[in-house]
Every structure is written in structure tokens, then in C-alpha cells.
C-alpha positions as CSV (number, residue, x, y, z in Angstrom):
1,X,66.2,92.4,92.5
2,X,69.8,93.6,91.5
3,X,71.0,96.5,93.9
4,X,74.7,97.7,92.6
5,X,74.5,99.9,95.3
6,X,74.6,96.9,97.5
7,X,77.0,95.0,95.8
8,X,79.2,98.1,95.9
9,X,78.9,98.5,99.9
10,X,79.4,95.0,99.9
11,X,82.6,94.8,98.3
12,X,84.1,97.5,99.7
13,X,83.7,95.6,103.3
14,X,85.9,92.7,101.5
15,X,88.0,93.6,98.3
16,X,88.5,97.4,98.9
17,X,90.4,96.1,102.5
18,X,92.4,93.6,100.8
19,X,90.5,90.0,101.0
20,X,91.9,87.0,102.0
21,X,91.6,83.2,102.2
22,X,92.5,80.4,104.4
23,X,92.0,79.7,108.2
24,X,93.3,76.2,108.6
25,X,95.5,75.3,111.0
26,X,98.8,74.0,110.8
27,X,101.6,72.9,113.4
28,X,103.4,75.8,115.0
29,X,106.6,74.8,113.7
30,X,105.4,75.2,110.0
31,X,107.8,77.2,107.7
32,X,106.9,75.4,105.1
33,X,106.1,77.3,100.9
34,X,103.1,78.0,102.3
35,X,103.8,80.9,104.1
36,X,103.8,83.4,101.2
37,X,105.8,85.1,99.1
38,X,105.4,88.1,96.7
39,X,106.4,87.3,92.9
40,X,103.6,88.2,91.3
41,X,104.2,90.8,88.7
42,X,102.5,89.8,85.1
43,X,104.4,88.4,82.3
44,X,105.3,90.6,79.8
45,X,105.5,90.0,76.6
46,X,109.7,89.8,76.3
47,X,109.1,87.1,79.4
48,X,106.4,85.0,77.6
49,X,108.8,84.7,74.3
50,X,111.7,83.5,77.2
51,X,109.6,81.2,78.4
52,X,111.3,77.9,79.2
53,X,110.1,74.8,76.1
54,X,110.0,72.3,79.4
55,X,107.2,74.4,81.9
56,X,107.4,73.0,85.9
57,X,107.4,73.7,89.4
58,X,108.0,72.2,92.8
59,X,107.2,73.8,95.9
60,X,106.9,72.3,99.3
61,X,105.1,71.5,102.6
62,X,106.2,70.3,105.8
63,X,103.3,67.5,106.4
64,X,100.6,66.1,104.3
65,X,96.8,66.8,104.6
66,X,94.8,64.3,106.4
67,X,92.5,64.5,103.3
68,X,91.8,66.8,100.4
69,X,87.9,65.9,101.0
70,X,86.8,69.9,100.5
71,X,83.9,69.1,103.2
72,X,86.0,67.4,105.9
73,X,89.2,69.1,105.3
74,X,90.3,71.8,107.9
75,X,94.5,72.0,107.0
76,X,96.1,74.3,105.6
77,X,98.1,71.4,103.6
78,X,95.1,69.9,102.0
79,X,94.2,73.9,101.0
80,X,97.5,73.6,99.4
81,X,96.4,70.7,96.9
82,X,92.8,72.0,96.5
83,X,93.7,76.0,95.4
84,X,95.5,74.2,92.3
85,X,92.8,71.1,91.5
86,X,89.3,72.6,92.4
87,X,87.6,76.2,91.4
88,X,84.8,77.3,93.9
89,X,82.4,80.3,92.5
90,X,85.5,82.4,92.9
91,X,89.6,82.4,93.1
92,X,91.3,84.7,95.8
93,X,94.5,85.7,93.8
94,X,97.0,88.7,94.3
95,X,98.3,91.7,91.9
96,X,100.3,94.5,92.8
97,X,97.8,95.8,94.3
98,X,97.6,92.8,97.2
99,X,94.9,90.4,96.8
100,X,91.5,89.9,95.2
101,X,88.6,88.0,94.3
102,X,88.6,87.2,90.5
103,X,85.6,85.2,88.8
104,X,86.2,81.6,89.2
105,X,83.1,79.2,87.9
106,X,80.8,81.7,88.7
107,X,81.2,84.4,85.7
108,X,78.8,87.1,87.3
109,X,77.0,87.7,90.0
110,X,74.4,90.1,92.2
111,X,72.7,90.4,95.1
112,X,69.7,91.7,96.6
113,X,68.7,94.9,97.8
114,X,68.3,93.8,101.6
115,X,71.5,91.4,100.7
116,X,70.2,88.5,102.1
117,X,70.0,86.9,98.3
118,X,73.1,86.5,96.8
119,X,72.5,84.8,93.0
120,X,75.8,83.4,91.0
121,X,75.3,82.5,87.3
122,X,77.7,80.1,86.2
123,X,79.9,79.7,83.1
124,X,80.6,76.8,80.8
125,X,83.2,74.5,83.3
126,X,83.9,71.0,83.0
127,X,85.0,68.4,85.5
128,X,88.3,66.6,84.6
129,X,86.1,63.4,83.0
130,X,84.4,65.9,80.7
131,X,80.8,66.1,82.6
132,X,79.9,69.3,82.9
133,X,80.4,71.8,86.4
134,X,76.4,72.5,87.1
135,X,74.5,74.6,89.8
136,X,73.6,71.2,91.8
137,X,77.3,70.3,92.5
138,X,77.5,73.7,94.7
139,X,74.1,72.8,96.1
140,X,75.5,69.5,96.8
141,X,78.8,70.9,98.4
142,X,77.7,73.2,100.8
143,X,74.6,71.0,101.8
144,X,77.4,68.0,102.4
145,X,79.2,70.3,104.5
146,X,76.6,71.2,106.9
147,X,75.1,67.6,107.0
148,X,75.9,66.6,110.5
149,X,76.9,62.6,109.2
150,X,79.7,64.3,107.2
151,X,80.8,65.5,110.4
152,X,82.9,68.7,108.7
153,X,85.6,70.6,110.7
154,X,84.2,73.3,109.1
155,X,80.8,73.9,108.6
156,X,81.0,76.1,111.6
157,X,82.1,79.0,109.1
158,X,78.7,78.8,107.0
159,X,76.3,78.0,109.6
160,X,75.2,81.3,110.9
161,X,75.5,82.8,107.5
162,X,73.2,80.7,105.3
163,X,69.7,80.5,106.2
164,X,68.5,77.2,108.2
165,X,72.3,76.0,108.2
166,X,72.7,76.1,111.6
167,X,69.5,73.8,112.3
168,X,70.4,71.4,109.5
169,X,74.0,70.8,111.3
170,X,72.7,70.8,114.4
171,X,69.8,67.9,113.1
172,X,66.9,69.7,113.8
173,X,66.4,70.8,110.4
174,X,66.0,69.4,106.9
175,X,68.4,69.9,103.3
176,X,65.7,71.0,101.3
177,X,65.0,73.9,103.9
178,X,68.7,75.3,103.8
179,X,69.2,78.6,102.5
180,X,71.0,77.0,98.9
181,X,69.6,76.4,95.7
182,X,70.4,75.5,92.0
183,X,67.4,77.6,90.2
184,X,68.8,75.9,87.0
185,X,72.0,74.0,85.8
186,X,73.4,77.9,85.4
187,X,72.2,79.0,88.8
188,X,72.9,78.8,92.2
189,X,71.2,81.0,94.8
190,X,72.4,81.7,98.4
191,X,69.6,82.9,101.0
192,X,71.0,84.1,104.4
193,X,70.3,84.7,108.0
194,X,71.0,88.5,107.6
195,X,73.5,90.4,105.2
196,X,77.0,89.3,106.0
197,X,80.2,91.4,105.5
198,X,82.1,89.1,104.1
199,X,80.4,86.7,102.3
200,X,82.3,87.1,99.0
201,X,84.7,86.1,100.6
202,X,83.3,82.8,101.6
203,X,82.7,82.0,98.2
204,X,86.1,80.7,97.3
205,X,86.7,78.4,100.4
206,X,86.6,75.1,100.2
207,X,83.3,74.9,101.9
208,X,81.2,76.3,99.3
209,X,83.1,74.3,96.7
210,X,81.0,72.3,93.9
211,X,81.1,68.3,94.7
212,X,80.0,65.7,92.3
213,X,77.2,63.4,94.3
214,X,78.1,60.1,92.1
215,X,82.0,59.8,93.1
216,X,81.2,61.0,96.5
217,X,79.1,57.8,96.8
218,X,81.2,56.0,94.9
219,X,84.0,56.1,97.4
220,X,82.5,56.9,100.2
221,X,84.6,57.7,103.2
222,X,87.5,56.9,100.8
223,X,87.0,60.1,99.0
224,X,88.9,63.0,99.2
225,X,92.0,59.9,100.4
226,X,93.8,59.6,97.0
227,X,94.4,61.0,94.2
228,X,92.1,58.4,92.1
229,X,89.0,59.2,94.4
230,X,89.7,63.1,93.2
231,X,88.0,65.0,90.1
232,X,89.2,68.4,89.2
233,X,87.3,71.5,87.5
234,X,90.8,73.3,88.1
235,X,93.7,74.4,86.5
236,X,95.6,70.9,87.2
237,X,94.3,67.4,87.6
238,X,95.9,65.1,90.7
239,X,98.0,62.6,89.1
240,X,99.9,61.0,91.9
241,X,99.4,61.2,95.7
242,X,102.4,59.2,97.1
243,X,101.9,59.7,100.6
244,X,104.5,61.6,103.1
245,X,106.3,61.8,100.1
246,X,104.8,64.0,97.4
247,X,101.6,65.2,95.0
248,X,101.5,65.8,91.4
249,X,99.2,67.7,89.2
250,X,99.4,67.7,85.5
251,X,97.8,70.8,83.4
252,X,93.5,70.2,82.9
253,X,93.3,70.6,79.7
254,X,89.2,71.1,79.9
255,X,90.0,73.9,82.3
256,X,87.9,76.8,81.6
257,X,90.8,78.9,81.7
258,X,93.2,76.9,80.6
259,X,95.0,79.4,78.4
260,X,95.5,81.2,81.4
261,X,98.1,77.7,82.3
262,X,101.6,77.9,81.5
263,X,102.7,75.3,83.7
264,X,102.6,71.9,82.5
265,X,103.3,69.6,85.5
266,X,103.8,70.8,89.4
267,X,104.8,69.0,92.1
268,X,104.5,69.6,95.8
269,X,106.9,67.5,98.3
270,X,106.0,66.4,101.3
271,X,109.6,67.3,103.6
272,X,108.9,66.8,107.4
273,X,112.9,67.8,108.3
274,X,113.6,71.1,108.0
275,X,117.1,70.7,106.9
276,X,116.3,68.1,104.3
277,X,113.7,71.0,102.7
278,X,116.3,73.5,102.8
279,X,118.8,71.2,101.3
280,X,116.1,71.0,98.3
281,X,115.5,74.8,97.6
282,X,119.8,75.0,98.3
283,X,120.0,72.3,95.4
284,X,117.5,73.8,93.1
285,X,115.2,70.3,93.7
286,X,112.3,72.8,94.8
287,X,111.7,76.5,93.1
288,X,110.8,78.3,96.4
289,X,110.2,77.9,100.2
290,X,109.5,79.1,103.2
291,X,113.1,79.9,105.4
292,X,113.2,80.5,109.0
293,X,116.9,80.0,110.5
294,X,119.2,82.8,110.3
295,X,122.4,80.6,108.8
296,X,119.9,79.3,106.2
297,X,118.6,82.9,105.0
298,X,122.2,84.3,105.0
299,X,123.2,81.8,102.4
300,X,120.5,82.1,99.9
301,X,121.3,85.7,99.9
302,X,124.6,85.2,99.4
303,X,123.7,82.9,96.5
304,X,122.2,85.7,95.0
305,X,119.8,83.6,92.9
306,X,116.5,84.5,95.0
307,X,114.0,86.9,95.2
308,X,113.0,87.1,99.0
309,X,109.6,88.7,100.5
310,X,108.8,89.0,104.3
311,X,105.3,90.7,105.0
312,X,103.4,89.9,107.8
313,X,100.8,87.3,107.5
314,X,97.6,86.3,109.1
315,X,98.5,83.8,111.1
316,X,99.4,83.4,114.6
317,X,101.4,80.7,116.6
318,X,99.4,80.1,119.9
319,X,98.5,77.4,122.9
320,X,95.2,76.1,123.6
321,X,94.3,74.8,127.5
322,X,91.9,72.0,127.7
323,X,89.6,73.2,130.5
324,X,88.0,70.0,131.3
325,X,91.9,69.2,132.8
326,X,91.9,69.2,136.4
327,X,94.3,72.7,136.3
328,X,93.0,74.4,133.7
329,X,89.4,74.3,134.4
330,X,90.7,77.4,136.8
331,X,91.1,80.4,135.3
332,X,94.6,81.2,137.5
333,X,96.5,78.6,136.6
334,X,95.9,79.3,132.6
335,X,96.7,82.9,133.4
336,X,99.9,81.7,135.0
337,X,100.9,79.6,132.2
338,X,100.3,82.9,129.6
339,X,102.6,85.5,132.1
340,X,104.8,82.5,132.2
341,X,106.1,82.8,129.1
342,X,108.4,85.2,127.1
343,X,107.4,86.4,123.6
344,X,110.5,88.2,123.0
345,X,112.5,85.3,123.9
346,X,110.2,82.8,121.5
347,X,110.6,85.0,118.5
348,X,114.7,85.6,119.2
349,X,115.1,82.2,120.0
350,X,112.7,79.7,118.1
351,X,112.3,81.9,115.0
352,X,114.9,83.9,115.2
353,X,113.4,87.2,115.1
354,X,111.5,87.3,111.8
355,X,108.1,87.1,113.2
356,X,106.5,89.3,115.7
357,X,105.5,88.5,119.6
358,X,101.8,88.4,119.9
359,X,100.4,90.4,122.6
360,X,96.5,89.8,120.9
361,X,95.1,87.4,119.1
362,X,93.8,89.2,115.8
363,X,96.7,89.7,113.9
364,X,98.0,93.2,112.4
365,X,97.5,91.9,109.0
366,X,93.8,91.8,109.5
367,X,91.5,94.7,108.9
368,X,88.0,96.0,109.4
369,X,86.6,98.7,107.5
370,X,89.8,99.4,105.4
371,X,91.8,99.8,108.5
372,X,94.1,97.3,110.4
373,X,92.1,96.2,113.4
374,X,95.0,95.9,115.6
375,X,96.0,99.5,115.2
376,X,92.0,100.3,115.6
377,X,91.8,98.4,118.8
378,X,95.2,100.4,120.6
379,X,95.1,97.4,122.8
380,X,97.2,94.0,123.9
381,X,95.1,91.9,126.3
382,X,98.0,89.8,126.7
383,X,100.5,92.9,127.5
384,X,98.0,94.2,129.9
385,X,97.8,90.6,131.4
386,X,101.5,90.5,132.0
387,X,101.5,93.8,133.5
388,X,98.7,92.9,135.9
389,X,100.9,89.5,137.0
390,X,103.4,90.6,139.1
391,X,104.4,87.2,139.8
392,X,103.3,84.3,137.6
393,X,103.9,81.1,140.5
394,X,102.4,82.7,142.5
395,X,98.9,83.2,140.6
396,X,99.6,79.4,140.1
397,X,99.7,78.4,143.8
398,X,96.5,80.7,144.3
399,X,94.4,78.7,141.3
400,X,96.2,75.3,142.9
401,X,94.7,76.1,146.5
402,X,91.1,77.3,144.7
403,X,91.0,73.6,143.5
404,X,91.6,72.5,146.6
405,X,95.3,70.7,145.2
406,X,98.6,70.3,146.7
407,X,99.8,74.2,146.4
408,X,103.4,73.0,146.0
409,X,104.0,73.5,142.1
410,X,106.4,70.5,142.2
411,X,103.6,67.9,142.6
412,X,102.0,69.5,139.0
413,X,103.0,67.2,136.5
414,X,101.0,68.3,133.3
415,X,101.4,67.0,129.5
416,X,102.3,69.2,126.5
417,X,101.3,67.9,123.2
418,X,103.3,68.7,120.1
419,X,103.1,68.1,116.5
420,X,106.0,66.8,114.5
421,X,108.4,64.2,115.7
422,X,111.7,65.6,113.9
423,X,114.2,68.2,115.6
424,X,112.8,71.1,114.7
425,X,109.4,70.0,116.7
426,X,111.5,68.7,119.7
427,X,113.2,72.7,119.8
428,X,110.1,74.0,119.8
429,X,108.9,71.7,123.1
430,X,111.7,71.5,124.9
431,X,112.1,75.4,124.9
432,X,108.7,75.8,126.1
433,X,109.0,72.9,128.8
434,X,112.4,74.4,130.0
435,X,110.7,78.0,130.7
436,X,107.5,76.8,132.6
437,X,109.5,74.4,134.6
438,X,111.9,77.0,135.0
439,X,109.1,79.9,136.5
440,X,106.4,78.0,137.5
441,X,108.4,74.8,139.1
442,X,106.3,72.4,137.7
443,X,106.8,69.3,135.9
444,X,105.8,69.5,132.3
445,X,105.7,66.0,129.9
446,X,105.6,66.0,126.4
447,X,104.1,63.5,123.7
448,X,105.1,63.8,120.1
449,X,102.6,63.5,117.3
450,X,102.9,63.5,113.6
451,X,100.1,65.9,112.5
452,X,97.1,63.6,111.4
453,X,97.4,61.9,115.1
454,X,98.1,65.1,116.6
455,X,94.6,67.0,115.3
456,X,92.8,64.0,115.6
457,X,93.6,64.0,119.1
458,X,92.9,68.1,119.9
459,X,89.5,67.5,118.0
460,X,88.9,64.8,120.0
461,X,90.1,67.4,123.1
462,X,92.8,64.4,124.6
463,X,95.3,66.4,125.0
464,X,96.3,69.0,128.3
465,X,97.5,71.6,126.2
466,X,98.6,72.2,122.9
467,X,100.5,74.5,120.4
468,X,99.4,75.1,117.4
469,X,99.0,77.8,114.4
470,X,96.0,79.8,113.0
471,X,95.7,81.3,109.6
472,X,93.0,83.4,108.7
473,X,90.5,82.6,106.1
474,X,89.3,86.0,105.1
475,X,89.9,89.5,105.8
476,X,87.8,89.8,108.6
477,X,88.3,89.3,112.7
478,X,85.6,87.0,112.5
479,X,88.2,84.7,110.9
480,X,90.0,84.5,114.3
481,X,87.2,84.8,116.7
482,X,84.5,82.5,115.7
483,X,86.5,79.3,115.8
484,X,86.1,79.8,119.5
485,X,81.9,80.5,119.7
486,X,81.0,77.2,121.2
487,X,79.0,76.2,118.2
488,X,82.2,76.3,116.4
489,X,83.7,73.5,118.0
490,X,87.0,74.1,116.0
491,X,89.3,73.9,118.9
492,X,87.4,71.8,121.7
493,X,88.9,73.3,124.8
494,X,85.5,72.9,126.9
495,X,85.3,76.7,126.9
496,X,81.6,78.4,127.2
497,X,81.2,81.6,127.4
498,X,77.5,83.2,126.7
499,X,78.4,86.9,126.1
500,X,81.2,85.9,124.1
501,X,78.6,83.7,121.9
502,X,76.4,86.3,122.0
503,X,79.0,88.7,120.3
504,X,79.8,86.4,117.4
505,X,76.3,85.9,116.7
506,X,75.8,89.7,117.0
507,X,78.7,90.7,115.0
508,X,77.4,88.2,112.0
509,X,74.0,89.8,111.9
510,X,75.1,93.4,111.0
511,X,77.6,95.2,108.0
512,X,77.6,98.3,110.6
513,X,81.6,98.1,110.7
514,X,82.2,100.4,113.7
515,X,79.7,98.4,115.8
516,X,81.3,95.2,114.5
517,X,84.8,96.6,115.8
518,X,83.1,97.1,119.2
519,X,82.3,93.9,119.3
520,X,85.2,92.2,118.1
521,X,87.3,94.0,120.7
522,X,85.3,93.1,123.6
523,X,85.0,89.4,122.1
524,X,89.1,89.3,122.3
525,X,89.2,90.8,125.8
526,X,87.1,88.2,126.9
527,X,89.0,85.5,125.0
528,X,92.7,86.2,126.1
529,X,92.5,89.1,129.3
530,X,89.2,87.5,131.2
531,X,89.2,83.9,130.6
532,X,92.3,83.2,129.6
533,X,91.6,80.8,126.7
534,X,94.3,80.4,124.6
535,X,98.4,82.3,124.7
536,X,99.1,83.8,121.8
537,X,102.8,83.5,120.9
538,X,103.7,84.7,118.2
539,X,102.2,87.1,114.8
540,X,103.6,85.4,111.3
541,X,104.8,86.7,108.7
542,X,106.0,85.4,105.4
543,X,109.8,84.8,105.1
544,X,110.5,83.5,101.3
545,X,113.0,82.5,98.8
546,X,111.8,82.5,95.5
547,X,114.6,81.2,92.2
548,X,114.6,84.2,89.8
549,X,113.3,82.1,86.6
550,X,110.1,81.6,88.7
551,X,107.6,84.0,87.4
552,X,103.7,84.9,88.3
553,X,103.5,82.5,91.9
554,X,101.1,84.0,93.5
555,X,101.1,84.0,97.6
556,X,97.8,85.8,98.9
557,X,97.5,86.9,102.0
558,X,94.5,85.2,103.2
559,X,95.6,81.7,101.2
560,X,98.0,79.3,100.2
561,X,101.2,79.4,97.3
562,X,99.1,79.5,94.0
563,X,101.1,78.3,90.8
564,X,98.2,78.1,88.6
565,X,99.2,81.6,86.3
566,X,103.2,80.8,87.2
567,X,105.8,79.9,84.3
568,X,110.0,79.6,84.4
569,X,111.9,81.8,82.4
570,X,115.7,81.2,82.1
571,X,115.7,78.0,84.7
């Protein structure tokens, strides 16, 4: 049964606070296009007659996905391709207004009046070798994800939300009993656990994307590893896939909204060295990036050929322990490393004051209810952490003699790993290295990994400890906290906590926001102030430089640079 009143309560837990899109991790260093940038107003009419006869764009990213496969995917580079090649049910785009959920294949759609039935009729859509889009390719999707011999990154973000998800990924339950169904070629009904606050929000991530069975087969674990092993129902079809060099889409003419298309060919380059990308936007070789050094942003503004943006993002910069480590199994020693280091000094130093020093984990750009959960909360864990830890050696002699160890700190020799091989990377370590050595008086290592090695190695959890970057996949704090629920198995650090588990599972199972905010802040207490988990670092925020003749790019909040309504004017 339809219930707008629902729908409407519903939607005001997601679009009314400003949805979002795109978790994914990505190396800490990362200032690649990515990171956002606000040029969205429409085209008028005097701009569409302007419009340039030769219609392109080239933006950038700073590493190339491990693979575009939407099940097995988990960066924030492979988002980057798939936002422009593949339509879920829905698109997260952005307005003046900030961003929001638009129809995507899915033209309509309604849910029922306990909301645990949510029922998306689908519109005429074709894939890019003219079969058509059908309700079985999103049964097929979703049901890949969760099959445990796909082994997805992320299935953890649908499996307490769908009905019998969770026992399917786990292999103690069957396909046909999970909680998706194509009622006809039109239709494609989702059945959940409980009504979920933000499961509109889901319906645009990769996860829940259509996948065609026969080319899946057909190239096996090949798929998702080139551009020829790809189909598109999108606005642009993957022509090349050169890789560590560059992708290119051309314009899908069988797109269902491919009016909506102005640009006729895009390009994305792959640019590990930071100077080498800022050399490209300098030259006019790319038409907008992500900036970061001071002596860089001083010259495109003296250029005066840019519109810039800085907002704060959803993403945070942050270090993981590995707790089955001989140190960091105690709790001490990771709190020393956290008091060991200084925020304000990161953010002067390594960004050079553009970002924000995280004292939390949830970001200020996330909300809950319609208001910013950081400012709801009136609390840093981390701040209160520091002010606890008078001394932070010493709290790591104290862990050092718990374990029964040598308590001279000089006799810890522990391994940092870091992604990236290229000089910007190698700042980023040897600052961190310096400080720790410098106030704990230990002996800190580091191994350099480009990223494919690097996550392959964290998900495999053999590493010591790590640095990385989160960005948040919907506008929710369940976007930053459940990665950590052991069932998530996102970041394998060999943390278990049960009350912490039992708060995630909790906080999925209601829409009550102001008991979901209780939980939330007690699930963050737990994370950073009690067991010490992870160190926040630093809060993100978009830093851009966008050529004037760039029109309509589109950088959401909660997802990646979206050219698909863009056009040039005047380049």
C-alpha cells in the first residue's frame, strides 16, 4: 500500500537535510578534482547559444581505481568513473539549493505504510549495446553484492538494511530468500529488516546498481578491469582505460536522458605528482582541480581565470591501529600515539591551513535530523582525550609494562604504512614519523605503497598502522560509524566491541532521529575516547579551481565531480 505520508517522513530524514553520496576511501594525501567544487548554476539560455561547437572536459585524479566492478569496488576513484558511465535507480546531483536525489532509471517510486517495502517502477533505459535496462539487472546487482564468493568491500552497507541480506553474506542463507525482487521487467521491490532512515539514499550507490548477468559471466573476474569488460546505461560510454594514465568516455547516445548531455567526450587523468597535476590545470590541459599548497592557490588567483569554492566536506583524514600488533592490542599505547600528535600543526603544515583539525570522527558536514551532528553532539572525544593525557610517553611506558615489554620506548620500533610513493606521500610520512619519534622516543619505519597494494594490504590487515581518508556516502552518521561494526569488516583493525555493535544494529532498526543521535554519540565515544580505535586528523573540505568557460559541473557533497549536465562556454 502507498503511504505519502511515509514517503514524506522519509524524505525529510534524507533530502530535506541535504543528501549525499560516496564513502570510499582514498589516500590521505588526496587533493585530487574530486574533492568538490561548486559551479553549478543552470544554463541559461544566452549560455546555451554561447555554447562552444567542440563540447569537452578533463578533470583529474591522483590514482586509479583498483576496478570499476560496482560490486567489488570500494574507492572513491572507481566512484569517479562509475557516477558518469552507470545510472542506479537514482542520481545524487546538486542545485543551488545543495544536493539532491533526482530520478535516475527508476522514474517513480513508493513505499509502504510500515516502510519496510519500498517498490521502484522503472522507465524505458537501455544498456550501451541496445538491450534493454530491466528489473532483474538490479535484482542481480544487489544479490552479487551480498554473495559471499563475490567477496564485496561493500556489502556491509546493505546487509542490515535488506531483509535476509545479512544471512545470505554470511552463507547461511539463500538468494532467492533476500529481501529483492523484480515483480516484472518494470519492477523491482526492496523488502527490509525494519524502516531505515536513509534508504533513498542507498539507492544511488554503486551497491544497488543494475548489473547485466551475461557479461558478468562473460568475463568473469576480468570484469569491472577494462574498459571493454564495461556496459554503460549512463550518460557516457568507457572508451579507453589506459591505465595510470587516463579514462575516456564518449556521450551514450541511447541514454535515457541524453538530451540532458552537452558534453561530447570527457576525459579523466590519472596524475600521481602533485606538481605535474597542477602544472595541467596551470596549462589549461585539465578544466578544474582540487589545490592544496598555498604558492599554488595564490597563482590561480592571480590568473584570475578561476572560479574557486572551499566548503567543508565529508571526509576526514585519519589513522587506523592494527590491534592484533603486539603494541596496539593495548589500549595505552594507541591512546599515546592519538595525544601524540598535533592537529593544528598537521593542518598548518601538511595542508596548509585549508582544512580543519578533527577532534571527532563525524564530520561537521554531516547531519541528523536537519541539524549538523557535530554541533548537536557539543563534544570532541579526541579534545577531551588530549586533555585527560597530561603526558603522552608516559601513557606509553604504562601500556609497554601492561604487556609485559621493555618500557624503554627506544627498543619500539613499529611500521607506518603510507599510500603513494611520490613527494607529496613521503611529506605526509616523514612529518608524522618525525613527531612520534620526536614525543614518544620510539622508532617509527615506513613502507610506501602505491594505492591498489596499499588497500590490498589494510584489507588484508598487514600493516601496523595506517593513514588513510574517509568520505561519507550519505548524509547520515551511520556513514562514518558502521564501517567499524565488526560485521563491517571495512577497515580490519581486529577491533570488537559488543555495545558498540549493538548500537549500529540499534540505530538501523529505528527513524526515531533523537534516539538515533543518542546512539551515534555514545557509538563515537566508544570508538575514539574509550577504545581508542582510530586518530582522527584532520575534517576536509573542498578547495577548487574551476576555468570560467566551465559551466553546470556538479560536485555534491556526499559524491564525486559529476560532468554529465556540464558544457564550455567561451574556452
Amino acid at each position: 500500500m502507498k503511504s505519502k505520508k511515509m514517503i514524506a517522513a522519509l524524505m525529510a530524514l534524507t533530502v530535506g537535510t541535504g543528501t549525499v553520496l560516496t564513502a570510499c576511501g582514498d589516500k590521505a594525501t588526496n587533493n585530487a578534482a574530486n574533492n568538490g567544487n561548486d559551479n553549478t548554476s543552470k544554463a541559461t539560455e544566452e549560455e546555451n547559444n554561447g555554447m562552444d561547437k567542440e563540447q569537452y572536459m578533463n578533470i583529474l585524479m591522483d590514482s586509479e581505481p583498483k576496478t570499476i566492478d560496482p560490486s567489488r569496488s570500494s574507492d572513491l576513484y572507481a566512484n569517479q568513473v562509475l557516477t558518469h558511465i552507470i545510472d542506479g535507480l537514482t542520481r545524487i546531483e546538486q542545485d543551488e539549493n545543495g544536493d539532491k536525489i533526482v530520478p535516475g532509471i527508476a522514474e517513480s517510486w513508493e513505499v509502504s505504510e510500515d516502510g519496510l517495502v519500498w517498490t521502484f517502477k522503472l522507465r524505458d533505459a537501455k544498456w550501451s549495446d541496445g538491450v534493454p535496462v530491466t528489473a532483474q539487472d538490479f535484482e542481480y546487482g544487489a544479490k552479487r553484492t551480498l554473495d559471499p564468493e563475490t567477496g564485496s568491500n561493500y556489502a556491509w552497507l546493505i546487509t542490515p538494511v535488506i531483509k535476509n541480506a545479512a544471512a545470505f553474506n554470511s552463507g547461511e542463507g539463500t538468494a532467492d530468500e533476500v529481501g529483492v525482487k523484480a515483480l516484472d521487467e518494470k519492477t523491482i521491490q526492496y523488502t527490509l529488516e525494519s524502516p531505515v532512515a536513509y534508504f533513498l539514499d542507498l539507492s544511488y550507490f554503486r551497491v544497488l546498481y543494475p548489473q547485466r548477468q551475461d557479461i558478468v559471466e562473460k568475463y568473469g573476474d576480468g570484469f569491472g578491469s577494462e574498459a571493454e569488460h564495461m556496459l554503460s546505461n549512463g550518460a557516457f560510454t568507457l572508451d579507453q582505460w589506459i591505465h595510470d594514465s587516463e579514462v575516456t568516455m564518449k556521450k551514450n547516445p541511447d541514454y535515457w536522458n541524453a538530451d540532458a548531455v552537452k558534453l561530447d567526450n570527457v576525459t579523466i587523468k590519472i596524475i600521481k605528482d602533485e606538481s605535474a597535476r597542477m602544472n595541467t590545470l596551470f596549462t589549461g590541459e585539465v578544466d578544474l582541480a582540487g589545490v592544496s599548497k598555498a604558492e599554488w592557490m595564490n597563482k590561480f588567483n592571480e590568473m584570475g581565470e578561476f572560479n574557486y569554492s572551499s566548503v567543508a566536506k565529508p571526509s576526514a583524514v585519519y589513522e587506523v591501529f592494527n590491534q592484533k600488533n603486539k603494541y596496539f592490542q593495548n589500549d595505552k599505547i594507541r591512546k599515546a600515539f592519538i595525544t601524540a600528535i598535533d592537529r593544528e600543526a598537521i593542518n598548518e603544515t601538511l595542508y596548509r591551513g585549508i582544512y580543519m583539525p578533527a577532534y571527532a570522527w563525524i564530520p561537521y558536514a554531516v547531519q541528523i535530523g536537519g541539524e549538523e551532528f557535530r554541533d548537536k553532539a557539543d563534544n570532541l572525544p579526541i579534545k577531551k582525550l588530549i586533555d585527560e593525557t597530561e603526558d603522552p610517553k608516559a601513557l606509553l611506558i604504562e601500556g609497554l609494562k601492561e604487556l609485559g615489554l621493555s618500557e624503554d620506548p627506544a627498543d619500539v620500533t613499529i611500521t607506518m604504512l603510507q599510500s603513494g610513493t611520490n613527494s607529496r606521500s613521503r611529506e605526509f610520512a616523514e612529518f608524522e614519523q618525525q613527531k612520534l619519534q620526536e614525543v614518544l622516543g620510539i622508532n617509527v619505519k615506513i613502507d610506501y605503497y602505491e594505492w591498489a597494494v596499499f588497500s590490498d594490504l589494510i584489507h588484508k590487515g598487514e600493516y601496523d598502522f595506517a593513514s588513510q581518508a574517509w568520505n561519507g556516502d550519505y548524509n547520515d552518521p551511520m556513514t562514518f560509524l558502521e564501517m567499524f561494526a565488526s560485521t563491517a569488516n571495512v577497515v580490519p583493525s581486529g577491533w570488537v566491541n559488543e555495545e558498540y555493535d549493538n548500537l549500529i544494529k540499534e540505530s538501523t532498526m529505528t527513524i526515531d532521529q533523537e534516539k538515533r543521535f543518542e546512539m551515534f554519540k555514545r557509538a563515537e565515544e566508544i570508538l575514539l575516547y574509550e577504545d581508542a580505535v582510530i586518530s582522527p586528523w584532520i575534517f576536509r573540505k573542498t578547495s577548487t579551481y574551476t576555468r570560467n568557460y566551465a559551466k553546470g559541473v556538479m560536485s555534491p557533497l556526499f559524491g564525486t565531480i559529476d560532468v554529465t549536465k556540464a558544457y564550455t562556454v567561451g574556452r
